[in-house]
C-alpha positions as CSV (number, residue, x, y, z in Angstrom):
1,X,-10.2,-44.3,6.3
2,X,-12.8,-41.7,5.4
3,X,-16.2,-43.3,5.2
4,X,-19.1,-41.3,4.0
5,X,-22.8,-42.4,5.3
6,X,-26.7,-41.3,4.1
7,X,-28.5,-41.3,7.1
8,X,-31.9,-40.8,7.6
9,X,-34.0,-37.7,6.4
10,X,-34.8,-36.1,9.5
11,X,-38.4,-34.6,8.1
12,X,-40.2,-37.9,8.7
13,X,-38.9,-38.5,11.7
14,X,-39.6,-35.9,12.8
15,X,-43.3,-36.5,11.4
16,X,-43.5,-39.4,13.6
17,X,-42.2,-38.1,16.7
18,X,-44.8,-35.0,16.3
19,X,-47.8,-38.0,16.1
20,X,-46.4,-40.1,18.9
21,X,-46.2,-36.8,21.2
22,X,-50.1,-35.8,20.0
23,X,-50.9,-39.5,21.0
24,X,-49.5,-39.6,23.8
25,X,-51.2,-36.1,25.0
26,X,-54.3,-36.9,24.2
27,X,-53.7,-40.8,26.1
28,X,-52.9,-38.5,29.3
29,X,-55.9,-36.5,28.8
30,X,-58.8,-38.4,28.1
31,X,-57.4,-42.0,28.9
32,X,-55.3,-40.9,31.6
33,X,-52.6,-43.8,30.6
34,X,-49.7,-44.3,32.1
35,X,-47.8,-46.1,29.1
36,X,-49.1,-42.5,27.8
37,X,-46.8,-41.4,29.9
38,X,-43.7,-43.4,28.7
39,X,-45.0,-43.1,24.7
40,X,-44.2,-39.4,25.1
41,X,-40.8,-39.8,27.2
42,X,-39.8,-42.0,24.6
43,X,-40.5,-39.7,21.9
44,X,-38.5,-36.8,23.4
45,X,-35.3,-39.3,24.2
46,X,-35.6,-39.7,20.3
47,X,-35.1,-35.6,20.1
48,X,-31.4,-35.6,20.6
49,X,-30.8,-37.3,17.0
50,X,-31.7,-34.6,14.9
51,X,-28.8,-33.1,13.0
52,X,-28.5,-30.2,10.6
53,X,-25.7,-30.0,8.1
54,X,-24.9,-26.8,6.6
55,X,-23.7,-26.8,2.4
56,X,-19.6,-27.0,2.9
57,X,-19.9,-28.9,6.1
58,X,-19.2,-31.8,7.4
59,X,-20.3,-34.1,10.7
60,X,-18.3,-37.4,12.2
61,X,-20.2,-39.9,13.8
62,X,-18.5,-41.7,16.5
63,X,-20.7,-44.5,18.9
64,X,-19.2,-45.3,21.8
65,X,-15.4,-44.8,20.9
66,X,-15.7,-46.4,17.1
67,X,-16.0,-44.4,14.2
68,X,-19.1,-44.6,12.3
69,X,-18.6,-42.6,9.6
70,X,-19.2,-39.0,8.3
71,X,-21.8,-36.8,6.8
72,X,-21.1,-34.8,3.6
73,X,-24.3,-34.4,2.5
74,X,-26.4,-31.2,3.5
75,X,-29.8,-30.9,5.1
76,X,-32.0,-32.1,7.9
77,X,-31.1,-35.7,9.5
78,X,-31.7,-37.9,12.0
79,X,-29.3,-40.5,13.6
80,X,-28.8,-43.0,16.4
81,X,-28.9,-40.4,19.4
82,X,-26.1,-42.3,21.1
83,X,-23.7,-41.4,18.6
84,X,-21.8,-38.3,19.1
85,X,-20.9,-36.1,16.5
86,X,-18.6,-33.6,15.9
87,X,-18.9,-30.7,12.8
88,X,-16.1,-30.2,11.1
89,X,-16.0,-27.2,8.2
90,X,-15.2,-28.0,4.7
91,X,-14.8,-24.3,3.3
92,X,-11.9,-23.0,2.5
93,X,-9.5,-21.5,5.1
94,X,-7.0,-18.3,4.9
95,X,-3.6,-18.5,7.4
96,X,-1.7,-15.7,7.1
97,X,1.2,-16.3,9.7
98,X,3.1,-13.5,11.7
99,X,6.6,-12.9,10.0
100,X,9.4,-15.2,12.3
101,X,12.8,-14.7,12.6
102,X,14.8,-17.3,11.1
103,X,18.4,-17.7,9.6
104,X,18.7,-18.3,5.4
105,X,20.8,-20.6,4.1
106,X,24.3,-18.5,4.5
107,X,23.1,-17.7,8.2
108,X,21.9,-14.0,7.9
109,X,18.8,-13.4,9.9
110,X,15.3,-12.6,8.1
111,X,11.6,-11.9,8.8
112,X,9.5,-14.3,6.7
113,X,6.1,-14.3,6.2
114,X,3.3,-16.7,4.6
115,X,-0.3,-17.0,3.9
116,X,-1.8,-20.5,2.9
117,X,-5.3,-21.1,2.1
118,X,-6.4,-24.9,2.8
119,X,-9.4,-26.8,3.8
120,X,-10.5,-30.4,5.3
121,X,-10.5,-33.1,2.9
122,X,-10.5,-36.4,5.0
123,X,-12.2,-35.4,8.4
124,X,-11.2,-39.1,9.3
125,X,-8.0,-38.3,9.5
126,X,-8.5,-34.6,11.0
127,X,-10.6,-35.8,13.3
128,X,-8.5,-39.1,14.9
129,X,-4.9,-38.4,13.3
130,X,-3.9,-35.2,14.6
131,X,-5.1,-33.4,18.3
132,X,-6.5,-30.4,17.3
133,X,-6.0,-30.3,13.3
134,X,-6.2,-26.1,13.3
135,X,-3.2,-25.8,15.7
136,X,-1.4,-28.1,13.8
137,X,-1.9,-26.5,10.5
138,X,-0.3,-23.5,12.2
139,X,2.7,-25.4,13.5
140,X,3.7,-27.1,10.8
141,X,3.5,-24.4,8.5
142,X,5.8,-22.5,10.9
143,X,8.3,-25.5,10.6
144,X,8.1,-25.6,6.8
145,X,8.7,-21.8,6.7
146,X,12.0,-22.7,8.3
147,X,12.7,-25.1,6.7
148,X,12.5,-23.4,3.0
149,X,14.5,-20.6,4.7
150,X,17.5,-22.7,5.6
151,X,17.4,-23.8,1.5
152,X,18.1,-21.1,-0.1
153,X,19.9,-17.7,0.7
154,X,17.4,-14.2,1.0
155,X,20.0,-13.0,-2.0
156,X,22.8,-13.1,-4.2
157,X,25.7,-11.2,-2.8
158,X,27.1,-13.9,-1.0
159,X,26.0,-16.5,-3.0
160,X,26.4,-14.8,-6.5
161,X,26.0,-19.0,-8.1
162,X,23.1,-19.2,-6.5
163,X,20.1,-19.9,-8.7
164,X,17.6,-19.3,-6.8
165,X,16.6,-17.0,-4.1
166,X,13.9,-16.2,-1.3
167,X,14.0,-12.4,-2.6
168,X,14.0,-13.3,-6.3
169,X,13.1,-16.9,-6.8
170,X,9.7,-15.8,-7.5
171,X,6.9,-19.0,-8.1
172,X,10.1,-21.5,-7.8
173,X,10.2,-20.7,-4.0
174,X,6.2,-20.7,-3.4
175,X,6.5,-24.1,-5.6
176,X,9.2,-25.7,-3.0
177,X,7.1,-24.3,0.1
178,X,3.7,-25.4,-1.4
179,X,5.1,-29.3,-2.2
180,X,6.5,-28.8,1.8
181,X,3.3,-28.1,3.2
182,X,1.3,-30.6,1.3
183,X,4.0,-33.7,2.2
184,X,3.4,-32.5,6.4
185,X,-0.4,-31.6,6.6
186,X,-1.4,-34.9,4.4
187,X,-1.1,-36.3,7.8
188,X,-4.0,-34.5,9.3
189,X,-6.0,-34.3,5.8
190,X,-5.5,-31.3,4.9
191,X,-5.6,-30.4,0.7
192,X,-3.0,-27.0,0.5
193,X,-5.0,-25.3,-2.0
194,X,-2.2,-22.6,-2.6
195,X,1.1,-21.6,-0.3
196,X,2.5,-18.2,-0.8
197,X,5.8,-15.8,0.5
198,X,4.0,-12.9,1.5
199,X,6.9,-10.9,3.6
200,X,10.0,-11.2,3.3
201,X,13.0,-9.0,4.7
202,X,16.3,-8.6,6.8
203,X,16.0,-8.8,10.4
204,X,16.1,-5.2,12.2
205,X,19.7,-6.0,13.3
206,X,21.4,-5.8,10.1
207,X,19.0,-4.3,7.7
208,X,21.0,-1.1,7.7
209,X,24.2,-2.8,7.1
210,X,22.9,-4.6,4.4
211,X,20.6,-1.5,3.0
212,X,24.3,0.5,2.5
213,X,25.4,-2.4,0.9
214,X,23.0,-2.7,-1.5
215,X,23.6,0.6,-2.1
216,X,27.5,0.3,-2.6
217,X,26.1,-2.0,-5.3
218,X,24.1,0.1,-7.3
219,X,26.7,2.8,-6.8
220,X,29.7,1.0,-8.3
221,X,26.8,-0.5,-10.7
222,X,26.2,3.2,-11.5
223,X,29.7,3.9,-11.8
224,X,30.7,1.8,-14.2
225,X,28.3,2.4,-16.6
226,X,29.3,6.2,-16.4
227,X,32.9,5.0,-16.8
228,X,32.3,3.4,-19.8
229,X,30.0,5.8,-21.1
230,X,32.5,8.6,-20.8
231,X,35.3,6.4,-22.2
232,X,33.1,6.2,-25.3
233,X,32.7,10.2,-25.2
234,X,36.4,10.9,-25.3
235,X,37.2,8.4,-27.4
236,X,34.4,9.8,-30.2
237,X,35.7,13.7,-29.2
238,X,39.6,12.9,-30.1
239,X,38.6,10.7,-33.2
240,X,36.0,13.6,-34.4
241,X,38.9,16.1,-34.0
242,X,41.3,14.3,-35.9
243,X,39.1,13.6,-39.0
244,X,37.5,16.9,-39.1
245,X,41.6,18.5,-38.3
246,X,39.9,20.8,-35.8
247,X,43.0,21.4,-33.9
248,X,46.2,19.4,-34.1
249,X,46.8,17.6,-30.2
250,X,50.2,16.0,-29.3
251,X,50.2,13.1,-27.1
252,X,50.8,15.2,-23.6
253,X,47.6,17.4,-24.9
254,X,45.8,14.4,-25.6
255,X,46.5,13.3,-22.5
256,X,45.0,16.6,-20.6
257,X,42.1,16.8,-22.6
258,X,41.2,13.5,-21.5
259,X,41.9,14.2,-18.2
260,X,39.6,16.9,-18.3
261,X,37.2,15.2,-20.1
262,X,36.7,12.1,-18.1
263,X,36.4,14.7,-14.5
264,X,33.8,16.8,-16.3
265,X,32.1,13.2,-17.2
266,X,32.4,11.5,-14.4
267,X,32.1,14.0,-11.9
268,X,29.1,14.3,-9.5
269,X,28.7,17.8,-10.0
270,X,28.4,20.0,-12.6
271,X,31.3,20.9,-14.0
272,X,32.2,25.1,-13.6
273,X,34.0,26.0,-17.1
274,X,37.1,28.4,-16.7
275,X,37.6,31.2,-19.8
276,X,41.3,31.2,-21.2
277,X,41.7,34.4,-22.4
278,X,44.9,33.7,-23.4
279,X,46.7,30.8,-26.0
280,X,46.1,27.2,-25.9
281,X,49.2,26.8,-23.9
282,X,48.5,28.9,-20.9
């Protein structure tokens, strides 16, 4: 476990090591000394203890392979020299990972991409848990992107039950891949401060199959809207011309003039009216 030490302020050490080397100077000079000699060899062994910790910074203390403790605190210090320390930084990190190829949860293949912003919060545990806690922040989020891929599909069309998806599922998904990558880093000590989906997309090999098919959706979408919409026109045209006895239509005109109507609505061009000069029935 994570266990935080005060050590020494460095300043009066460092007082004390200034007077022992002005002693021992001045022993060589006029006393000419020889334990003037080893006063100020011993002072500069005493050098290597100095530490300086930076604000959002952190330094373990390890003497001879058992852990110490760690500094949290900021400012000048001084410590055993024969413990080794190692700095770790406690500010907040950004990852944003290089989209991978991996297969959602109906097999197609997608690019998915993710940034992650984290930091050290138990440098016990960074340090001694895990080799190299950086590379395995990278790794595991890697396997967790995976992972969330395989769980849901990137869309709808082949799974039109499905509830959620990468495409749409909006702060649902970043919820499920946040709560994934705070269960594997907790290992190394690492607080996920926020976990986001920031690419998403088909793989290169089918996105154009799947762009026209999105397409064919919105066309027949768009189709039958216009459908309906010009069902409602010739319904309102043949009811307007009965109640206002316009013109009197049998059921084979009826029929043509819906016909007629429903190509001129539904067409994709613009329709081209034709002048009869002549009678209604040529």
């Amino acid at each position: 476990m994570e266990k935080i030490v005060k050590p020494k302020s460095g300043y009066g050490t460092l007082a004390v090591l200034l007077l022992l080397i002005v002693v021992s100077i001045l022993g060589i000079i006029t006393l000419r000394n020889p334990l003037a000699i080893i006063l100020m060899v011993f002072a500069f062994l005493l050098i290597p203890g100095f530490i300086i910790v930076n604000p959002n910074e952190s330094s373990v203390l390890v003497l001879f392979g058992r852990y110490q403790g760690t500094i949290k605190d900021n400012g000048f210090f001084w410590v055993n020299i024969f413990n080794t320390k190692k700095k770790i930084s406690l500010r907040a990190r950004n990852f944003d990972s290089q989209p991978i190829k991996v297969n959602d949860k109906v097999g197609n293949p997608i690019m998915i991409g993710l940034v992650l912003v984290w930091k050290v919060e138990d440098t016990f545990k960074a340090s001694f848990d895990v080799d190299q806690y950086e590379h395995f922040v990278v790794v595991q989020s890697d396997a967790a992107l995976r992972k969330l891929a395989g769980m849901f599909p990137y869309d709808n069309f082949e799974m039109e039950d499905a509830d959620i998806t990468l495409r749409a599922g909006g702060e649902e998904v970043n919820h499920r891949l946040e709560g994934e990558l705070k269960e594997r880093l907790e290992i190394a000590g690492i607080h996920v401060i926020e976990a986001r989906i920031n690419y998403i997309a088909y793989a290169q090999e089918i996105a154009g199959a799947m762009l026209r098919r999105q397409q064919a959706t919105a066309v027949v979408a768009a189709r039958s809207k216009i459908v309906e919409g010009a069902v409602g026109m010739v319904q309102m045209a043949l009811d307007q011309l009965s109640e206002k006895q316009i013109v009197e239509l049998d059921e084979e005109k009826k029929a043509a003039m819906v016909s007629n109507l429903m190509v001129v609505l539904c067409s994709d061009e613009s329709a081209r009216p034709v002048v009869n000069a002549g009678t209604l029935h040529q």
